[in-house]
Structures are given as C-alpha cells and as structure tokens.
C-alpha positions, -999 to 999 in steps of 0.1 A, spaced: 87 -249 -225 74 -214 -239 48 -202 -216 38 -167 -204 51 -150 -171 19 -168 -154 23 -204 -166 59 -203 -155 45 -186 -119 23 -216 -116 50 -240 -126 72 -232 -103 46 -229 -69 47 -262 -59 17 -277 -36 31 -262 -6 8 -285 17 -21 -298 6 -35 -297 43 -28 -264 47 -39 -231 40 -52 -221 3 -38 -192 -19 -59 -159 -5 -84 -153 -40 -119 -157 -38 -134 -135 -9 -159 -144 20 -195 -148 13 -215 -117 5 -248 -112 27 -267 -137 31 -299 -117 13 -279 -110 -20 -295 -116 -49 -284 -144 -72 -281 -134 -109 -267 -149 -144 -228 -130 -140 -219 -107 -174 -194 -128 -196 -160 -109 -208 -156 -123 -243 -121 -115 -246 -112 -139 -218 -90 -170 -236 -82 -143 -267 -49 -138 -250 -18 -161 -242 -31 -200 -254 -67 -195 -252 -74 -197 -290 -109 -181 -285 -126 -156 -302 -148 -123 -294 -169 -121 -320 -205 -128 -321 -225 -158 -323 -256 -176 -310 -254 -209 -285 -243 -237 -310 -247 -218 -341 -236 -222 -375 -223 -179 -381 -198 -170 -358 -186 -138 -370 -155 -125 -356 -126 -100 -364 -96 -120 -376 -57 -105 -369 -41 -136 -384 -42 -171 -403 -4 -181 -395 11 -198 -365 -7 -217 -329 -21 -184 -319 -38 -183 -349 -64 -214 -339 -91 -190 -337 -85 -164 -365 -79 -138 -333 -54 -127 -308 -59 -98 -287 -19 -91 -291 -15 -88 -329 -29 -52 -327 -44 -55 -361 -73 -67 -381 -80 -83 -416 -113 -82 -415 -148 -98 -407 -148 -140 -411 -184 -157 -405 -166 -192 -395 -141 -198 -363 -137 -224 -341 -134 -216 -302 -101 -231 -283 -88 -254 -304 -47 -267 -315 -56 -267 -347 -69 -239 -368 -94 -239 -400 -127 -223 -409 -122 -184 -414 -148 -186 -439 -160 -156 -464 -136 -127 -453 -157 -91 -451 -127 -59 -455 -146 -23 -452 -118 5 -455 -115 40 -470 -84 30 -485 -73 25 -513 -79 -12 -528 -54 -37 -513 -55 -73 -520 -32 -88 -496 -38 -85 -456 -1 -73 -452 18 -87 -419 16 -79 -381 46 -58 -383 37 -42 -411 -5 -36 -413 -5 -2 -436 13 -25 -463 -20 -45 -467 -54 -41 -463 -54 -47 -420 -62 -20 -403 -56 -7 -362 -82 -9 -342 -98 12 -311 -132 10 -291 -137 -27 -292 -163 -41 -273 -182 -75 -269 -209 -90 -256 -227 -123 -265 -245 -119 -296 -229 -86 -306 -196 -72 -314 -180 -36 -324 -151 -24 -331 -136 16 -348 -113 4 -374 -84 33 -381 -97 43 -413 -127 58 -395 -153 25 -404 -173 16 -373 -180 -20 -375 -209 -40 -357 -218 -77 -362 -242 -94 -351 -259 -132 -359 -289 -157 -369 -285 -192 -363 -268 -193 -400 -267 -160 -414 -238 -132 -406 -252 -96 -402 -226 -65 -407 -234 -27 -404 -206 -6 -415 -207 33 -408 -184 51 -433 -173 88 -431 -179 110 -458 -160 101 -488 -150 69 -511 -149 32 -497 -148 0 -507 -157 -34 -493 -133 -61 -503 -148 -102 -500 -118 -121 -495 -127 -156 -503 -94 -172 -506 -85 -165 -471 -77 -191 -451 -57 -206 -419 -28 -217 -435 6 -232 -418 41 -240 -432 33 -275 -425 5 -277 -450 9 -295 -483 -10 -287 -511 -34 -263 -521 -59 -250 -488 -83 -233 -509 -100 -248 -546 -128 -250 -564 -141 -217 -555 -165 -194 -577 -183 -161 -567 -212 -151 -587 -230 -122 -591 -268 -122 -597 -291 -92 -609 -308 -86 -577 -275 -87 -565 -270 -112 -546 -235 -126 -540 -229 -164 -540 -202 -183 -535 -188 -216 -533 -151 -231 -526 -139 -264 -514 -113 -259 -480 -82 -287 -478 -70 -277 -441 -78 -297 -414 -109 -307 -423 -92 -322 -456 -122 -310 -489 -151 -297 -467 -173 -277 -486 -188 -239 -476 -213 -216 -496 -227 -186 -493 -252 -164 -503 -245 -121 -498 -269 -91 -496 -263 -55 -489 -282 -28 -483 -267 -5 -511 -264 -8 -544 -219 -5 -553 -213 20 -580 -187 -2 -591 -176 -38 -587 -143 -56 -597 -137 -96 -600 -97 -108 -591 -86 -142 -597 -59 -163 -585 -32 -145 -601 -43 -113 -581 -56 -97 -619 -89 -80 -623 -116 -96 -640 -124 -75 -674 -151 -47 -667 -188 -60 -661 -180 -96 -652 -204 -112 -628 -184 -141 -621 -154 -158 -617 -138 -193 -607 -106 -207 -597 -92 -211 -564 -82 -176 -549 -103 -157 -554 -117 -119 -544 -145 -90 -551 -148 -55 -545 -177 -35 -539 -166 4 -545 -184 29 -527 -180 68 -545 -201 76 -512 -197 54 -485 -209 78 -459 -243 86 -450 -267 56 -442 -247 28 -432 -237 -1 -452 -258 -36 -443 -245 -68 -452 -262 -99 -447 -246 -134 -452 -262 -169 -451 -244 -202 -450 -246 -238 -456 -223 -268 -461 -243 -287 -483 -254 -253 -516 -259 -225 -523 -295 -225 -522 -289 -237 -483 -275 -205 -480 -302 -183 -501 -330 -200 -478 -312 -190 -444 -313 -153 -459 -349 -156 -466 -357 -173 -435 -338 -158 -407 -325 -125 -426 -358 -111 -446 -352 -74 -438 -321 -46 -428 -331 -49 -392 -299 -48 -378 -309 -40 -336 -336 -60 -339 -311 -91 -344 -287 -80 -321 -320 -79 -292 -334 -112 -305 -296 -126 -301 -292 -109 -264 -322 -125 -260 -311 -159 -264 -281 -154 -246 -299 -139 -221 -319 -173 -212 -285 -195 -223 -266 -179 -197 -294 -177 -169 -295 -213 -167 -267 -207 -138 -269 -181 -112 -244 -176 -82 -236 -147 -54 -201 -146 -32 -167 -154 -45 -155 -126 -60 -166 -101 -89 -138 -116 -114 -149 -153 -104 -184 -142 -109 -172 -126 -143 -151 -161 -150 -181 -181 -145 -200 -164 -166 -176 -160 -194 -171 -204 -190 -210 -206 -194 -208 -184 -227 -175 -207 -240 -191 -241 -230 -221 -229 -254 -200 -222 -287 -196 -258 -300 -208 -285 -312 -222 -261 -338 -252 -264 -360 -243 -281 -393 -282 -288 -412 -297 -261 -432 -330 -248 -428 -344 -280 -446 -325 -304 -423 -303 -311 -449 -263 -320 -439 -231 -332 -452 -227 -368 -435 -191 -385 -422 -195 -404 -457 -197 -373 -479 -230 -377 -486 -258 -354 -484 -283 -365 -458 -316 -348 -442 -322 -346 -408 -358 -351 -396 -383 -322 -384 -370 -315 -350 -338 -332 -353 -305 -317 -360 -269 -324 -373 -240 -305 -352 -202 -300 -362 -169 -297 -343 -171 -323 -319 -141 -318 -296 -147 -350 -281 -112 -362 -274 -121 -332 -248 -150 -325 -240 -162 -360 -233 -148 -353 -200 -170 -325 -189 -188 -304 -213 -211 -329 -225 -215 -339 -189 -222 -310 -182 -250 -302 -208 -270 -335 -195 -272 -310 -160 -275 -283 -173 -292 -283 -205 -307 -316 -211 -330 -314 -240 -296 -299 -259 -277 -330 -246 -303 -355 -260 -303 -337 -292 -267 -339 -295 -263 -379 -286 -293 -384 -313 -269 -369 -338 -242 -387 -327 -263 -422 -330 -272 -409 -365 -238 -396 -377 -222 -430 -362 -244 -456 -383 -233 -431 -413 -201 -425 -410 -177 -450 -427 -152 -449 -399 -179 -456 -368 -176 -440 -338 -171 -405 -340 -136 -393 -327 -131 -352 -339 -157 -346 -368 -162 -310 -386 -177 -298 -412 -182 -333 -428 -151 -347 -422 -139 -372 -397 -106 -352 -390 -90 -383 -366 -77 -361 -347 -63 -371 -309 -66 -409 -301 -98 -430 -292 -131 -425 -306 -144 -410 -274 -179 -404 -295 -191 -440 -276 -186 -422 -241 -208 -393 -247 -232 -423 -258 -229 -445 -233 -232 -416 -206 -263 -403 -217 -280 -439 -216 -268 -442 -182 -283 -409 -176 -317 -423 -193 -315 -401 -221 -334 -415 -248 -317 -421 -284 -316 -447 -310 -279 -470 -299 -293 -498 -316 -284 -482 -349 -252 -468 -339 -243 -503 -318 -233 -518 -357 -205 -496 -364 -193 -489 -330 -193 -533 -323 -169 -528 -361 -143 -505 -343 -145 -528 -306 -136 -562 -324 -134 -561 -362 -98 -563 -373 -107 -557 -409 -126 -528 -398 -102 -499 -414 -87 -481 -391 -76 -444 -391 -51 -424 -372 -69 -422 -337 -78 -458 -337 -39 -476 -348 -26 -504 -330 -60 -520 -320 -50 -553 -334 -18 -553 -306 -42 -536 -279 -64 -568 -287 -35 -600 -284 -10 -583 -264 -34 -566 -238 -11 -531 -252 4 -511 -277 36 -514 -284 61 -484 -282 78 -497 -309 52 -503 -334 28 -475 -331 34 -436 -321 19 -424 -287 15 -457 -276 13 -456 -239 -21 -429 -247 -33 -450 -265 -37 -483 -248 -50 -461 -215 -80 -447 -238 -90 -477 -256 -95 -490 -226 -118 -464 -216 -138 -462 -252 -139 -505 -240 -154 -498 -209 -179 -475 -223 -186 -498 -252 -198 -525 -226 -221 -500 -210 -235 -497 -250 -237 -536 -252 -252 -542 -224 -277 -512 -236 -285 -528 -272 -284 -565 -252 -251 -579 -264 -243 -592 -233 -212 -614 -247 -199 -584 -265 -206 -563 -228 -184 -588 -206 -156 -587 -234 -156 -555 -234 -155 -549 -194 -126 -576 -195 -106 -562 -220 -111 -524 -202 -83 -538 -178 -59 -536 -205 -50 -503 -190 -24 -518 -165 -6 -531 -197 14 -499 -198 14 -494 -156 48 -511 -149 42 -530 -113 75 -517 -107 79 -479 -111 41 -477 -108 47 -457 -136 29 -454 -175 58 -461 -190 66 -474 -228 67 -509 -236 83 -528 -264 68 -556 -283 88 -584 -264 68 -574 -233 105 -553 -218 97 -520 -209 121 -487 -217 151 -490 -197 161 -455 -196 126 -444 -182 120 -405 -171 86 -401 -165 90 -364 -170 101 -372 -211 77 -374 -236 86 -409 -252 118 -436 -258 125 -422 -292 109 -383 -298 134 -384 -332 107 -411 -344 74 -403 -323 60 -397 -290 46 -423 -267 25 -398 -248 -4 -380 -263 1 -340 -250 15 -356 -224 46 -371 -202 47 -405 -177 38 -385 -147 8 -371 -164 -1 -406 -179 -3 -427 -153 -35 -412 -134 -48 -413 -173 -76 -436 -158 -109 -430 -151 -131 -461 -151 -106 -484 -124 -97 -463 -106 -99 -487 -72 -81 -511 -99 -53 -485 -102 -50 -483 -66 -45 -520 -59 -21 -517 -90 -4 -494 -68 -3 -510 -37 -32 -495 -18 -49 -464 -9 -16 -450 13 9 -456 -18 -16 -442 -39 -18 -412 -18 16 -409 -18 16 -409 -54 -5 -383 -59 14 -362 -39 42 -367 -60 31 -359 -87 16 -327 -73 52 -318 -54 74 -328 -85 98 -304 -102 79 -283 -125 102 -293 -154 95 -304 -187 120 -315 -217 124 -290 -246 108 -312 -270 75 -313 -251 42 -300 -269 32 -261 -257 -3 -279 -245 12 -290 -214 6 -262 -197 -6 -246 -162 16 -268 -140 16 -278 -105 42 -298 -100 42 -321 -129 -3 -320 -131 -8 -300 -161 -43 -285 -160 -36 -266 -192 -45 -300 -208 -71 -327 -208 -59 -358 -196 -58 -346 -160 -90 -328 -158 -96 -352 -132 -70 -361 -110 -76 -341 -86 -107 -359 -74 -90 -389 -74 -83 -382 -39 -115 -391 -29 -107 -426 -38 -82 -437 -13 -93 -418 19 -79 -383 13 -110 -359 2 -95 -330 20 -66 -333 -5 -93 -330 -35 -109 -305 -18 -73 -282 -13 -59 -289 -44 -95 -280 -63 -102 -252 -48 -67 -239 -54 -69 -248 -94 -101 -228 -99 -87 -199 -79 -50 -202 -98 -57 -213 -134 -88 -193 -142 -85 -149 -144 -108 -122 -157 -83 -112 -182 -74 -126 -222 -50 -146 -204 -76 -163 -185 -71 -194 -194 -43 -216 -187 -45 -238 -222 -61 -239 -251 -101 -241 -241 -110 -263 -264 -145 -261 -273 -156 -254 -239 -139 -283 -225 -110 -259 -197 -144 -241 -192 -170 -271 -185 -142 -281 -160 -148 -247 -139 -182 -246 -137 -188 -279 -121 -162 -279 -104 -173 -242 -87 -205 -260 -83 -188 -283 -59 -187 -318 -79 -171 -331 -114 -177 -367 -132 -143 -385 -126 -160 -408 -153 -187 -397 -168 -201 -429 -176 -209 -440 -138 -232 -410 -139 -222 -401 -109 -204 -369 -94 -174 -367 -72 -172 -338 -47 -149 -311 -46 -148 -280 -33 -176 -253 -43 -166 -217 -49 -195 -196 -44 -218 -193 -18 -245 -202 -34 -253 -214 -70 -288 -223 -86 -290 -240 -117 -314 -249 -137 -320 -289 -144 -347 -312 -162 -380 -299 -165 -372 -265 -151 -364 -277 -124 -335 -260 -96 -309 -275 -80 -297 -249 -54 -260 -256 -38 -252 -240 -6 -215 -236 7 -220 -219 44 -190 -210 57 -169 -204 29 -142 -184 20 -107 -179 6 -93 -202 32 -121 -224 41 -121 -250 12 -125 -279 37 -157 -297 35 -170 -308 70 -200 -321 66 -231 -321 33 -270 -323 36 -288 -331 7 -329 -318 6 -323 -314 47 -309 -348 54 -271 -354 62 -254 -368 32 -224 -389 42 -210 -399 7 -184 -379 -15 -204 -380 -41 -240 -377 -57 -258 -389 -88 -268 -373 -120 -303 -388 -109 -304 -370 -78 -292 -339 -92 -312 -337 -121 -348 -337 -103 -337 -308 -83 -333 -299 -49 -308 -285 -22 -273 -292 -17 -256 -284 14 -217 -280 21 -205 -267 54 -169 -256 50 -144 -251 72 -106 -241 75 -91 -275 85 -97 -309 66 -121 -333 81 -133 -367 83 -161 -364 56 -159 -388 31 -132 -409 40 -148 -438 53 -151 -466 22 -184 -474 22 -185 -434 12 -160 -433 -16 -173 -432 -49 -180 -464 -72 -158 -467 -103 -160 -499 -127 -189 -509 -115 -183 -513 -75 -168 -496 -42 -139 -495 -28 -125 -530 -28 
C-alpha cells in the first residue's frame, strides 16, 4: 500500500489494550469559566497527503467555489489542488471537496506578466507553461489570496453563484488568459473530456461561454457569463488547434478552446473580474451577475461571505481539548458545509437526473454532488442536528430529483448526471432517516421509483444497482456473476431495510414486511463458519482459498469487496446488528471479533485500492464502510471498548496540518464523522434515529438544534487519559442507556458525561444497549 509516513505509523500501532491507557493528545479541561466560541477553520487541512480538498473560497453549499488549481492529472488531482505540487495554473470557479474521482475545474482564470502561454506546463517544469510559484497564501472561509511569482496578487472571493477575482498588477504589460478547455483529465479516459464549447464576446463586454464536460459526470453542461472592471486594449480568440483567431473576432467554437485579455497597463487600479454560473444557459448565468454581482465591490463580498460563514460555523461552540482539536473541529464544520452544492439558478431553474430542464418552486432548491454512498452515514445525519431546516431542504430535493430521475433512487448524482458511482442507492436512507426524524417531505412521490428499484426486475439497472435479480432468488450475489459482490449484497440489504421504513411511511405495508424480510439477506455472504464476509459462488460454495485480508477470489477479473477486504466487510452492517451477533455466536464471540479485527496485522495485498487507509489493525478509518464499527461495542456489553478505541481515532486520525486527514474526506463525510463523534455520540444507523455513545472530546460543546434551540454536552473529568465514561445525566436526571435519540437531542437541553480513567459498568446492562432492526438486545 502507498501511504505517507503517518498512515504507515498508524498501521503498524496495533490496539495495544483496549482497556488501558489512551495515546497522550488532547489536554485536560481548561477552566471551568472559559468561554465557548466557534474554533477558526485552517482551510488547507485535507489539501495535503489523500485529503482531496481544496482552499479556495466558497459559501456553505454553493454553486462558485473558486480555488487555485496546481493540477488536472493523477488521484491527487480530485480537487484541482495539492499543497505539494508547488505550482499554480490558475483560478477554476468549480471543485469538488474530498472526492476519488476528479471533475469540474470549470472556467480557468490565468493573470501573469508573462508573456502569452497557452499550455499550463508540468509540475517539474512550471516556467515552460503558464503556472506560476506561489508565496503568501492565505485562507479563510469565504476568502482566499495568494502572491503569484510574476508579482500578481490574487484575491477571490464568492456569491452563491458568481466567482469574484481582484488581481493587483505591477507596473507594466499583463494579460489575463480564460482557459476554457481545462479540465481533470486521466489516462484512463476515453474520448474527448471537453466539446461543444463557444466563448463569445458581447459589446458591453461581457464574456459568455458554454461547453459540454464528458468526465465523470459523462455530457454535463456549464455556462458562464464574465465581466471585468477594465476595458483590454487587446483581445485574441485560440481554437482547438492552439491558432489565434483572425484580428477582431468576438467569438469562437469548437472544443478547446481559450481568450486572452492583454493589458499594455496592467498596473494601477486593480483588475475586477466577476463570473456567474449556471448549468442550465447562459442567461442563468447573466442573471446571477445581475443579481448577486451588480457592482466592483470586491470587500464588501468578501464581509457579506465572512458573514455567512461566520453564523455557519457558530452553530457549534466548544472549550478544552487542545488548540489543534479546537482548530480540527472547526476546519470539519467548514468541510461538512461544502456539498451537496446548489445546482438551480436564480429562477429555480435546474438540469434534472433525466436531462431535462426543470424549475424548482419559490423557496425550494435543487443541490448537486451528492456523496451519498458516504455521507449517508453521518453528514446528512448530522445536518438533521445541526442544521435542520438545511436537512429538510435537501431530502425535499431528493424526493423531487427521485420521482424525476429515470434510474430512481439517487446513488452519486452531479451536475445532472446520475454518475452510478459506488454501490447501493443510499439516496432512500437519507429519506427514510429524515421521516423518522419527522422531517416533513413529499415520499409519496418518490415512493414510485424507489418501489421500481426494491422489486421491479425490468426496472433497468445501472452500475451501483447489478445483481439485484440474484440478491432477490438467491438471498446474495454471486462472486462469480457480478464484481464486488460480497459489498454489494451487505448494502442492498441496508437500502432494503430503509426502503421498509419508506413503505411503511407511504402505507405499503406488504411492500414494508418484504422489505424488512429481505434486509436479512445480509448473512448470505457471513459464512457460519469463518464468521467471515467472504465470496460466494453461484452453487451456494463459498471461496476455498479465503484470506480475509485480500480483496476478492479473482482481482485479474474484479473485486468482491467495495474499497474494502473480508475483515473490513464483515462488520459492513448497520441495521442487525444484534442479528450479526447471534450470527456470530453471541455477544462474547462478537467481542472477541472485534478485537481481532482491531489487533490484526496491519497488512494489506499490493493490489488493494489507496482508500483503505488509516489502519488500526485491519479497521480502516481512512474509508467509509467502518465509520462505525467502533460503536459497535456498545452492542454486546463492551462500551468501554467503544469508548477507548473512539477516543483514540479522533485523537490519531485527525491533525491540524494538510495531512490532516487520513482518507479522502469525501464531501464532508471523514469530517461529519469527527464532529459527532467529539460531541460524544454517532448514528450506528442512521435510520433508527437514534445515537450511540462514545466518548466526547472537549469539555464542553454547545450546539445549536431546531428552533434555536441548544443542546449543551458536558464531559467533567476529562482528559487525555480519561476516555472512560462512568456515568451520564441527561437535563439533571441519571441517564442509564448508551444511547439517546435524535428527538431528545433536537429540543435541546444538557448532556452530562462523567469520565474517568478506568472503564466502567455504564451501559453494559441489555436493557441499556441500543435498539437496531427494530428491537433490543435479543
């Protein structure tokens, strides 16, 4: 596995004993009179080693998110920016935050006192292309600036859908190249990445332009509309084959294509440019300018967008821990608040899942880049706490863009395209969770599609949906019939259990207790045996040669794992989990089985994918699917062991530093996992509505919930070896139950923990544990 010096560190630590002391990182309790305050965020935190995020600025959930690029090739390239390439192309309005897969980079901005270059030039190389060094880089939400080495001061700031630049030039000639044929673009894509495009020049001049983007998001659409504050002396058109335009053209078309706006003065009075954006036309994009960009007023922006950030981020105040985990906590509030972006002009108009141009009504929205193969888990859960009215606006969308969308429940949509990506169409979870959290929406209209994808076989199926019509006869996928089999069957199971919670909504109540049935099929893949997710043929045999620590029977063909091995698999569930203990034998094998799979040999096979990362013993935090094993603990009588091994991933896997985060953090997803779990509790399964406890980092923590109201979490006692809890009150009264509900939480109040430094009893009666599928312990 490549991983940095830290990842391997962390690999190779072991559990040590998970009833014993914790890693020395987060300091004792400050006084008890300190003030509690939003922390400052540190932007370039995730820009370094797998992060994939970016430091530019942006607004909560906004459309512009204008941020240096460095490069468009390679895994490190996800977010257009990585703080060691040491070089920049220039200014994109478009990026996507902690991702595998990169696209966007939309409407490249180059200001330089060079001389006109056309190509960015390589890492290695920058003077042999239009990048540039860079010094005296700073961000903060909202605002970013940077000293490029030909002596250009950039600063960007944002609207909800509009880009702003300001450019200071030194005395003398400069030019502002508009690259709009950059691009991510791999070896492994086929085809052309960027066509259709035209740039246009109009006699007030404005820039347009329009271009169609075949990436990941396969023929989504982006225009733009382009002011600045000083007239060029001089402007040059270049088309595909890199040749100017003849003199005094205005516009151009084909598929790569470029402008230049020559300066004879650059200097003086700085250079303003304004950029608005739309999916659906151009004339999306002339209204953002005129409604959110009227004037030059470049600070007034950047305060309006502090501003916003300012009451984004104060939603969530804490004192102790230490300064870098007060830093970290504040960075995962900013991260957890960068996607799903905006995606309807000012009209309400938006590109639908069917290609169609739709129109959202007054007050109603239409987002993009739904991570939810991720960020069903916690992020979403976390906006219902945190952010409620945001969360209900979200889940309407998704009802909407579900009854539109020809493939149903959404599984990784952006920018009007369903991209397929990952497995499951975890869309119906985020659904079926808010209900249960009595947010209101329309599920009756999205019930249709998502009843299509639970039990119509004719209903076409795309990539992250294959194999239903096994999962339905067999009770699994087969290993030899579809790739990342074993994944697969674990998740459809879940998206089953969450679709009952939908029927049962909509009153299906046939469809409901199919559903819960079929949600079982889980322990299809669990051999009795092994007690192992482990790859099963058609015949019903399972792979002989089984090594839970490989990636699949046959990796020549495909995986059976998805960013994943057997070990990592086989706490996969979330919904059974009492179901997966009897599988198991009961709560002491279970146990025992977790603490394998925390004590394993950090090893993995050279074949496996970089996202299993941030190992401890064969967990991988770096990754998704076991966000939340930890708690898991708390299941079969061992809460202390949660408690240890939580406390020791948010001290471990999180740093105030680019290589802060231990995997990629897709779209808030690594981050949503730290903050509720620093506040003390995380939703094993999200759908239950309910909240597991952990083991709270800071000292205090108020948040704000529904209707302004503030729930207030107390740990007394705590420190950097005190993660024990010993005993919780909730509003004054002892609590004796591991968990809480989103019910309780969400109408404010106090929460109490009293740590210690040895593990107690707490919790670890049954009638305490916390409910999954329905029920108790069993």
């Amino acid at each position: 596995m490549i991983t940095t010096s830290r990842r391997q560190l962390l690999a190779t630590t072991g559990l040590l004993a998970l009833g014993g002391a914790i890693p020395a990182g987060c300091s004792r309790s400050v006084a008890g009179g300190a003030a509690l305050a939003p922390g400052k965020p540190n932007l370039f935190i995730g820009t370094g080693g797998h992060g994939h995020t970016f430091p530019g600025a942006s607004l909560p959930f906004g459309m512009a998110q204008l941020s240096p690029d460095t490069n468009t090739h390679g895994w490190d390239a996800c977010s257009g920016y990585h703080q060691k390439d040491g070089s920049i192309m220039g200014f994109s309005h478009t990026h996507l935050s902690g991702t595998g897969i990169g696209d966007m980079l939309d409407v490249l901005v180059v200001p330089t006192r060079r001389e006109l270059k056309l190509e960015p030039g390589t890492i290695e190389k920058p003077g042999e292309g239009f990048r540039q060094r860079y010094s005296d880089e700073h961000a903060e939400p909202g605002y970013y600036r940077v000293k490029l080495e030909t002596g250009v001061l950039a600063e960007l700031t944002v609207t909800e859908r509009c880009g702003l630049h300001r450019y200071h030039f030194g005395q003398g000639a400069g030019h502002i190249l508009i690259d709009f044929a950059h691009a991510i673009e791999d070896d492994w894509d086929k085809g052309i990445v960027v066509e259709k495009a035209s740039l246009d020049l109009g006699e007030d001049g404005t820039l347009t332009g329009s271009r169609q983007v075949n990436r990941w998001a396969k023929g989504r659409h982006i225009h733009f509309a382009m002011q600045m504050s000083r007239r060029p002396d001089r402007v040059q058109f270049f088309g595909d084959d890199g040749k100017a335009a003849p003199d005094g053209a205005k516009s151009i078309k084909g598929n790569r294509l470029k402008v230049a706006f020559f300066f004879d003065e650059a200097g003086g009075d700085p250079i303003l440019i304004k950029t608005g954006l739309s999916a659906v036309a151009v004339q999306g994009a002339r209204d953002a300018l005129a409604g959110e960009a009227k004037g030059w007023d470049f600070d007034g922006a950047v305060k309006a967008a502090r501003g916003t950030w300012a009451k984004a981020l104060g939603g969530v105040r804490v004192s102790g821990g230490t300064e870098a985990q007060r830093v970290i906590m504040a960075s995962a509030l900013y991260h957890a608040q960068l996607a799903p972006t905006l995606f309807t002009d000012r009209d309400g108009r938006y590109v639908g899942l069917d290609r169609e141009v739709h129109r959202a009504e007054k007050g109603e929205e239409a987002f993009s880049t739904y991570s939810l193969w991720d960020t069903y888990r916690a992020l979403h859960p976390l906006l219902t706490l945190i952010d409620p009215e945001r969360a209900a606006l979200l889940v309407r969308d998704i009802c909407r863009q579900t009854a539109q969308s020809p493939a149903g429940p959404l599984v990784w949509p952006l920018q009007g395209v369903e991209t397929a990506c990952m497995i499951g169409w975890h869309g119906v979870s985020v659904l079926a969770e808010a209900h249960a959290k009595g947010i209101k929406a329309d599920y009756a209209a999205a019930w249709p599609n998502i009843r299509r994808r639970a039990f119509d076989r004719d209903y076409k199926d795309i990539d992250s949906t294959l194999g239903r019509g096994f999962y339905y006869d067999l009770g699994y996928i087969p290993c030899d019939e579809v790739w990342e089999s074993v994944s697969r069957t674990q998740e459809y199971a879940y998206d089953d259990w969450a679709m009952a919670h939908l029927a049962d909504a909509v009153g299906a109540k046939d469809d409901a207790a199919a559903l819960r049935k079929r949600a079982q099929n889980y322990r299809g893949v669990i051999d009795p045996e092994t007690r192992f997710a482990r790859p099963r043929f058609k015949d019903g045999s399972w792979w002989k040669d089984y090594d839970p620590v490989q990636i699949g029977h046959n990796v020549k063909k495909w995986r059976d794992y998805t960013e994943a091995n057997g070990w990592q698999a086989t706490f996969l569930n979330q919904h059974d989990v009492y179901g997966l203990i009897e599988h198991f034998g009961g709560d002491a094998e279970f146990e025992k089985k977790l603490d394998a799979l925390f004590n394993a040999p950090s090893t993995l096979p050279d074949n496996a994918p970089p996202d299993i990362s941030g190992l401890v013993g064969q967990y991988a935090h770096g990754n998704e699917p076991n966000h939340h094993v930890a708690y898991m603990y708390a299941y079969c009588g061992a809460p202390a062991k949660a408690q240890a091994m939580v406390r020791r991933l948010l001290v471990e896997m999180y740093r105030n530093d680019p290589d802060g985060v231990i995997g990629n953090d897709d779209c808030g997803q690594m981050s949503a996992w730290f903050i509720l779990s620093a506040l003390g509790f995380y939703p094993v399964d999200p759908v239950s509505a309910i909240y597991v406890f952990g083991s709270p980092l800071f000292d205090v923590a108020e948040v704000t919930v529904g209707a302004g109201k503030t729930l207030t979490v107390r740990a007394e006692g705590n420190g950097p070896d005190r993660p024990y809890v010993q005993s919780v009150r909730w509003n004054g009264k002892p609590w004796s139950k591991n968990w809480i509900a989103h019910s309780d939480l969400i109408g404010g109040g106090e929460l109490v923990f009293e740590m210690g430094a040895k593990p107690s009893q707490f919790g670890t009666a049954k009638a305490d544990r916390p409910p999954s599928f329905g029920a108790n312990s069993r």
